[in-house]
N, C-alpha and C positions, 0 to 999 in steps of 0.2 A: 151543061150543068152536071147533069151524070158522069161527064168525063175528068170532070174537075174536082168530084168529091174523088173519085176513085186513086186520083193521083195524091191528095190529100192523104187517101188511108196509107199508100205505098211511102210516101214520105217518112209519115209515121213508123209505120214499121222500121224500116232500113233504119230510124234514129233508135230504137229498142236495143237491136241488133249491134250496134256501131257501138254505145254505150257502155256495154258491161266490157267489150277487148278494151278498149281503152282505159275505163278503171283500173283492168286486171296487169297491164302494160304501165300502168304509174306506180304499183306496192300500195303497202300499206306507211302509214305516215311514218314518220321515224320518233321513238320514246326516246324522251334524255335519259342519260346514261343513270342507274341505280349507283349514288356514292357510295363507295365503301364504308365498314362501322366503323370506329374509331378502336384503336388497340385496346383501350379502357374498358370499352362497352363491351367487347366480346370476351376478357379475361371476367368481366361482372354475373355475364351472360353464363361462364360455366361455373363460376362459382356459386351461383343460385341452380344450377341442377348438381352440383357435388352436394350442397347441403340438404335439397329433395332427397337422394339419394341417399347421404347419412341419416337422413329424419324418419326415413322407410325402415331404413334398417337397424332402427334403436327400435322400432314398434315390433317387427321381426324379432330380434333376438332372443328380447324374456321370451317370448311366445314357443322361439321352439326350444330356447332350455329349461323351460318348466315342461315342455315334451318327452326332451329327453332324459330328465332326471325322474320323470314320473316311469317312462321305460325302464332306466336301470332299476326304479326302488321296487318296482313288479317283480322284475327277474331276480332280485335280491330276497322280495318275500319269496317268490316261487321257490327258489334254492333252498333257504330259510326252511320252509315248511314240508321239502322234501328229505331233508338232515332229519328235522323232527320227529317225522314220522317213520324212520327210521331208526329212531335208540331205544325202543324199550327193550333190547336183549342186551345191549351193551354199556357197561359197566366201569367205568375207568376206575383203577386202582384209587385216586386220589378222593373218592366219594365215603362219605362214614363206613358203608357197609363191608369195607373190608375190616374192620375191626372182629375181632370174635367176639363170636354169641355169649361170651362168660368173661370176664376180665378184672383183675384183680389191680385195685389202686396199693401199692405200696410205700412205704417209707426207703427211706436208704440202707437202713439197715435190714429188711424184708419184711419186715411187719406189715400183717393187711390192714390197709385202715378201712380199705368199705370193697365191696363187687358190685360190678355193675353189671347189668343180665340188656340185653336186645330181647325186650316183651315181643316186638313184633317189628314187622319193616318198616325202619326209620323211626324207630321208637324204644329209648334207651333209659332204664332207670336204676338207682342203685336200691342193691336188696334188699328188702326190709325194712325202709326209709321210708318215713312219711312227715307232710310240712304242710302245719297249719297256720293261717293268719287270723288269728283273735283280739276282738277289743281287750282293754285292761277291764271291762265288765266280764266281757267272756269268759277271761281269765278265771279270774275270780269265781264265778258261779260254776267255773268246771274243778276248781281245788276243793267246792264245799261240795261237790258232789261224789269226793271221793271216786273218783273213777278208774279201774281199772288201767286207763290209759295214761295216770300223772305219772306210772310207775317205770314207763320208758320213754320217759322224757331226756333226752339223750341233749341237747342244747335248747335255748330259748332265749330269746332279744329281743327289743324295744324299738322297733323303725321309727322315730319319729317325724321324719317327713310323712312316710305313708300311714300314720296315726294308728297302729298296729303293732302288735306282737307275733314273732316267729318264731315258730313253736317247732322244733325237731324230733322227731319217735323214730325209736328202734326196735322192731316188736317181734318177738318170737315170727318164726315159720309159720302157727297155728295162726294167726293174727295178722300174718301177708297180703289180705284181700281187703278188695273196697266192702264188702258185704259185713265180714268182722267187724273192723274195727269201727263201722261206722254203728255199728252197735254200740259203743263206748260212748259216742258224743250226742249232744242233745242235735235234734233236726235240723234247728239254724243253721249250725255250722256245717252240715257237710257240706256244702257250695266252695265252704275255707277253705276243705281237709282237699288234699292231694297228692300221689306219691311222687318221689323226689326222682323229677326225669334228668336228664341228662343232655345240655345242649353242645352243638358243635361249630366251632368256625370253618367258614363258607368259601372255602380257597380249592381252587386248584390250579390244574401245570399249567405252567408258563409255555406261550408260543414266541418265536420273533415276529417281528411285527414289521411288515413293509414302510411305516414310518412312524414314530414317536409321537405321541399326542402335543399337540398345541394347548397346554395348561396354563391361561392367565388366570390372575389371583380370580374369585367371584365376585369379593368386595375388601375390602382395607378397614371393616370396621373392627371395634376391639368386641369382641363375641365372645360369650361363655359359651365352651361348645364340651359336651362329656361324650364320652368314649368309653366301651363297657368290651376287655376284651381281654388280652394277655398282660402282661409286664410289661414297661419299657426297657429297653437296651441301657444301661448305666453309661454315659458320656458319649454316648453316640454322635459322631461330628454334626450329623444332617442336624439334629437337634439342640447344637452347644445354644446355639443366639438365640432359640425358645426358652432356653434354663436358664443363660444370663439375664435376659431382660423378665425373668420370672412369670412367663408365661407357659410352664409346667407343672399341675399339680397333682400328684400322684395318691393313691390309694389301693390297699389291699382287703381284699372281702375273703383273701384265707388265709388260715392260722395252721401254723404246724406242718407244711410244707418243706419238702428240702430241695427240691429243683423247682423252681417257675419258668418257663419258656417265657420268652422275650419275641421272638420274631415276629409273629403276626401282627400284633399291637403296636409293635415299631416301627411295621410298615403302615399301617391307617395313620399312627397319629403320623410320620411322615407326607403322607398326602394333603393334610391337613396344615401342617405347620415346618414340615422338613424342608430345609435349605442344603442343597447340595450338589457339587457338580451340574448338573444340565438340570437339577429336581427343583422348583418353582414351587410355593405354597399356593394354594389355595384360597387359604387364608393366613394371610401374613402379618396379623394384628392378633391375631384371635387366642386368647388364651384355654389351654387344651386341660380339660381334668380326666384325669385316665385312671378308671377304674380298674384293676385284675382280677380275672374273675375266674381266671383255666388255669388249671392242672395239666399234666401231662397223661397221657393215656400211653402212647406207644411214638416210636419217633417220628411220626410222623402224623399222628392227633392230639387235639388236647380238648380236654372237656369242662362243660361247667356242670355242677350241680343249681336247681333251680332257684336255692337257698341262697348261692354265693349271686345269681344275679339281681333277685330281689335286695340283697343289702351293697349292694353299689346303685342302684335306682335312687332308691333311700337316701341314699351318700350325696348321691349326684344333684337329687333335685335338695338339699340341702344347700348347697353350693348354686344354685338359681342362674344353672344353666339354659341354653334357649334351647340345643334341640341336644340328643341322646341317639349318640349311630351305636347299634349293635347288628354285627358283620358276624351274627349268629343265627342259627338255627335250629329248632327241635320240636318236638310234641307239645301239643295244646295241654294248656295245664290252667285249673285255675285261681291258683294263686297269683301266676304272671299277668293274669287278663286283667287282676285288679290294679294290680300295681300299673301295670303301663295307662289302663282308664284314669287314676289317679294323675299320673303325669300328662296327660290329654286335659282333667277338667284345669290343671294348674295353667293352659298354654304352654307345656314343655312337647316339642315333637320328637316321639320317636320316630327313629328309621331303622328299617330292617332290611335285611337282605332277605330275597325271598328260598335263596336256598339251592344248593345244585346235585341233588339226585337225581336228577332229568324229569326234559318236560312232562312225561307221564304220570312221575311222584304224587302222591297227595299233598294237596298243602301243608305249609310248614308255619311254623311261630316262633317268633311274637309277630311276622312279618302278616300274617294273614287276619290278627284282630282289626276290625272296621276302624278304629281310632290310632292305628300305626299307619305308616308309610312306606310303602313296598318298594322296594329297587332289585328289577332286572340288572344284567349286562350286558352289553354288545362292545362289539369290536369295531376297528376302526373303518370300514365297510356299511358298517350299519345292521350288521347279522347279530342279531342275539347269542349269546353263549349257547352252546348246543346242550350243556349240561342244566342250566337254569329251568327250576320250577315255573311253569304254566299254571294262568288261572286270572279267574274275574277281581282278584284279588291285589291284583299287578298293575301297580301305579304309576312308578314311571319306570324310562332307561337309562343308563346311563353309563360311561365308557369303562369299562372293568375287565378288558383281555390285553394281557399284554401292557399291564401298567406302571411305567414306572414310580418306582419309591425303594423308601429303604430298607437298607436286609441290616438281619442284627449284628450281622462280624465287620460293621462299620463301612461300607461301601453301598452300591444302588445293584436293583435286579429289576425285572419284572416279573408281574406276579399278576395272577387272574384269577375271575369268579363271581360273585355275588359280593361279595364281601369286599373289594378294591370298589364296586359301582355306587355303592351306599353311603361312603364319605363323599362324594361328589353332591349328590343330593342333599346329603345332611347339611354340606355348607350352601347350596340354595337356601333349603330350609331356615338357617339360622340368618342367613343375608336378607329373605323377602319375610321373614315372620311376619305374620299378621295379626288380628285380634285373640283368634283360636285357632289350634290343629286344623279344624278342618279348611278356616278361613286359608289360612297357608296354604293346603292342600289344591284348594280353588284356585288359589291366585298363580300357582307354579304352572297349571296346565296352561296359563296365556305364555308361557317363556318356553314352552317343549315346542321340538320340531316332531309332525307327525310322522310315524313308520309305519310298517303293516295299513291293516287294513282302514280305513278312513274314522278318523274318532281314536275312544279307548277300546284296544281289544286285550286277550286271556295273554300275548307274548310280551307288549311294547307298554301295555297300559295307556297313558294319556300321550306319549311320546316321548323323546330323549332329552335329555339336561344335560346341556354340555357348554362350561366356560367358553 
């Protein structure tokens, strides 16, 4: 029995043993063979990872060109803000201040008709001149008071849009100061009274420009748009098909002039309405009223007195224009504060240029009253003009280096400043009007691309306006 279980267990064993070589000596089974895909399915197969792969890379791309356009516009402000703070020593010829501190406005034949004195920097008035805005009550209550001051009343006129009379005084030397003469007039009025500054147009030199602006029209609507500036050019070709289809209306706010400059004026309203060679309007429906408002100073300035800009306002909002660009600049005065609030509570917007004595300048006007509309310049970079007035004041930007339009010996230049960036705006302004000034005001900053620093800042304001 014991011998039999024993041989039992060896049996066993040896069959353990015998089992796995013979396994191992047969393989493993044989797999039928994996058919190949069909040519269909694998041209399917890559064409659903090319589309993954384009699908990645549309998510990709805004992501890093808003990267890299937020890099450049850094290194653009950096640069930007390194020019800036750099100019208060330097002075480019083409700014007011080369004018001399005494200058004499002449006739052709040399008679002086007035001087004009630089009271202080950036601030120019003519001598002895003073200008008042009084009701026809005013009026009146200042003839029966016999005042001393009826006696140099040198001009006086009737604004009737701005419901006012303007009153011109010539008054002795002894009588040159605000503390005199304010002695003549009853209290009410000194707010009115102001001496007779002197504004300037907002131009300077031209650079070339690595590429011409892309200028399509703003809008195609028919807009009453005024323009407060120099003369136009007589038959200027940029301008024939504004004069034929009777979309020029012209006016002069001076008398007894024997040269009026044309250039400046011929180029805004050109930007505005000029067809010419490669120059594109703006607005190419829009009917232009253009006011002249400059003298000649020297050949190379021309100036307004504050008298001549208040009676084209006057004129202009007559004429139920929608916005009013003036590509000027000069001293706070308050006679101008009332007249442009006037054209603010009617819904007429000004624009102004904010002025190019350089960023350090103190503010300028009319561009800096709360109820205008300020326009920097920049170039086609996106760099602000280096000359351009800084300040909380500064609304938008807009393209003004190196701008083309028209020169007045009848062909195209470019031309830069303050003063080229502000008809750009003015025809936003008159395309998106809205209920009020400011409503406009509101409604432009959803259309600005932001510059500088995030928001409105003292260079860009709310950001650029550009066709």
């Amino acid at each position: 029995m014991i011998m039999q279980r024993g041989l039992t267990r060896l049996y066993l064993l040896s069959a353990c043993l015998i089992t796995p070589v013979s396994l191992a000596q047969q393989g493993p089974p044989e797999r039928p063979p994996v058919p190949p895909l069909p040519v269909e399915k694998a041209m399917e197969r890559r064409a659903e990872q090319a589309m993954r792969q384009l699908e990645r890379l549309e998510r990709q791309l805004p992501q890093a060109a808003e990267r890299a356009e937020e890099r450049v516009q850094a290194n653009i402000t950096e640069a930007m803000l390194r020019r800036a703070n750099q100019l208060p020593e330097q002075v480019p010829s083409h700014v007011g201040t080369s004018l001399p501190a005494t200058l004499d406005i002449t006739s052709a034949q040399g008679a002086s008709r007035f001087r004009e004195i630089q009271l202080e920097p950036h601030i120019r008035i003519v001598q002895r001149e003073w200008v008042l805005l009084a009701s026809a009550a005013d009026m009146e209550n200042l003839r029966q008071s016999d005042s001393e001051l009826l006696s140099y009343i040198h001009q006086s006129r009737e604004l009737q849009s701005l419901q006012q009379h303007l009153v011109t005084f010539r008054v002795p030397d002894s009588l040159d100061n605000q503390q005199s003469i304010e002695r003549l007039l009853p209290s009410h009025l000194h707010q009115a009274l102001d001496r007779q500054h002197v504004y300037q147009l907002q131009e300077g030199a031209s650079a070339s420009p690595l590429f011409q602006y892309p200028m399509p029209a703003v809008c195609e609507e028919n807009l009453r748009i005024g323009i407060i500036d120099t003369h136009l050019q007589t038959g200027h070709p940029g301008l024939s098909k504004a004069r034929e289809q009777g979309r020029l209306t012209e006016f002069s706010a001076l008398e007894g002039y024997d040269h009026l400059p044309t250039e400046h004026g011929t180029a805004v309203s050109g930007i505005f309405v000029g067809e010419y060679s490669d120059l594109n309007p703006l607005l190419p429906a829009a009917h232009v009223f253009q006011a002249g408002a400059f003298y000649q100073q020297q050949s190379a300035h021309r100036g307004s007195k504050v008298e001549y800009l208040l009676t084209s306002i006057d004129w202009l909002l007559s004429q139920d224009v929608a916005v009013i660009n003036m590509s000027l600049a000069g001293p706070a005065n308050n006679l101008l504060r009332q007249a442009v609030q006037v054209a603010a509570d009617n819904n007429v917007a000004i624009v102004a240029a904010v002025g190019n004595p350089g960023p350090h300048a103190p503010a300028q006007y009319p561009a800096a009253y709360s109820s205008v509309i300020a326009v920097t310049a920049v170039d086609q970079s996106g760099q602000v003009y280096p000359w351009a007035i800084q300040g909380s004041h500064v609304d938008f930007a807009a393209p003004g280096v190196s701008m083309p339009t028209l020169m007045a010996n009848g062909g195209l230049s470019l031309r830069s400043g303050t003063s080229m960036a502000a008809p750009v705006v003015s025809a936003f302004a008159g395309c998106f009007r809205q209920s009020g000034v400011n409503e406009t005001k509101t409604y432009l900053q959803q259309l600005t691309r932001d510059l500088g620093e995030p928001g409105r800042d003292p260079i860009y304001g709310y950001g650029l306006l550009h066709p």
